[in-house]
C-alpha positions in Angstrom: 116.0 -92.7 6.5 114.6 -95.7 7.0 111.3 -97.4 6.1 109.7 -97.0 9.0 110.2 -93.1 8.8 108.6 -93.3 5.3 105.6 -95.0 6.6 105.7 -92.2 9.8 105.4 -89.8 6.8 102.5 -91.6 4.6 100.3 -91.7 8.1 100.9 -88.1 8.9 100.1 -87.1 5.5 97.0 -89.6 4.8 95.8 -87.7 8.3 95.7 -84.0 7.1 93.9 -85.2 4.0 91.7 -86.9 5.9 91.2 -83.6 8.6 91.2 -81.3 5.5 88.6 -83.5 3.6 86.4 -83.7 7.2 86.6 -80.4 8.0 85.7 -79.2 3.9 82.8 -81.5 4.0 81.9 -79.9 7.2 81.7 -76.8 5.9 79.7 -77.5 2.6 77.4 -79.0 5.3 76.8 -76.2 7.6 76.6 -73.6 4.3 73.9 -76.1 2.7 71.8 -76.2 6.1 72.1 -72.3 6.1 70.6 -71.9 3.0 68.0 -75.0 3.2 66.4 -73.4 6.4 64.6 -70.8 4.5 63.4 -73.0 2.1 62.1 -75.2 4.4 60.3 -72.5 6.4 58.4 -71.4 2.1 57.9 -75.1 2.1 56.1 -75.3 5.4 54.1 -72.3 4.6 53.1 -73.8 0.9 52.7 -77.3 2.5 49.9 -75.4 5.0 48.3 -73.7 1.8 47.7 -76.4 0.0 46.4 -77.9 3.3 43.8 -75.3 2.9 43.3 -75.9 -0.5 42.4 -79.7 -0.1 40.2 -78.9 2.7 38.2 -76.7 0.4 37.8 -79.2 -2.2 36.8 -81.9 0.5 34.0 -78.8 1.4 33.2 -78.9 -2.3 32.8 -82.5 -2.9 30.9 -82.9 0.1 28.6 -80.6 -1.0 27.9 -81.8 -4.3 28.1 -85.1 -3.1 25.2 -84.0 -0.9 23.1 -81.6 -2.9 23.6 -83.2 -6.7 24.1 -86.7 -6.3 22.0 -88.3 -3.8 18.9 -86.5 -5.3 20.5 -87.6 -8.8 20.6 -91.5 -7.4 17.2 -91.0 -5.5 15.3 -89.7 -9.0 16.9 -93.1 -10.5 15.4 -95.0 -7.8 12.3 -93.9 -8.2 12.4 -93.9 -11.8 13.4 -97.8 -11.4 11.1 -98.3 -9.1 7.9 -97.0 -11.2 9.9 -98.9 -13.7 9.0 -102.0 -12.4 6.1 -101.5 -11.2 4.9 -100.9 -14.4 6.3 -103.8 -16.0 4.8 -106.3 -12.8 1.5 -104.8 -13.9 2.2 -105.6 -17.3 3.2 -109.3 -16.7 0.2 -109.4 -14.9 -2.7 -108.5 -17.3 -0.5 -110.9 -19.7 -0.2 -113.7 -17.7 -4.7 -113.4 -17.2 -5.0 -113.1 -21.2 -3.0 -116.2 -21.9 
């Protein structure tokens, strides 16, 4: 036997492990796609629920947005706004005593 048989022999070896490693990995990859379907399919359907969900809550904000706050900021306005009109009266009558 001589070397270059040996080397013949390594190749040929190193090649099955290589197949039987390829075709392994091949086969944890098609049972990990087989059970990672499903759960994609619940994920989509929670991923469209939650859609929903925010939606709502965009509905919600809007709302109070609409119906609490701008009366809430318009009240302050006004409040500021007799506010100063009140203190321009004020500075006025000071301003003719002095």
């Amino acid at each position: 036997m001589e070397l270059s048989w040996w080397r013949d022999l390594a190749i040929v070896v190193w090649a099955g492990i290589a197949t039987i490693a390829v075709v392994f990995i091949c086969i944890i990859i098609i049972l990990l796609y087989r059970k990672l379907v499903p759960l994609m399919k619940s994920a989509d359907s929670v991923m469209e629920s939650a859609d929903i969900v925010v939606n709502k809550v965009g509905n919600v904000v809007d709302y109070t947005r609409d119906e609490v706050i701008s009366p809430v900021v318009q009240l302050g306005s006004a409040v500021q706004g007799i506010a100063q009109g009140i203190n321009l009266v004020v500075n006025l009558f000071k301003k003719k005593e002095e």
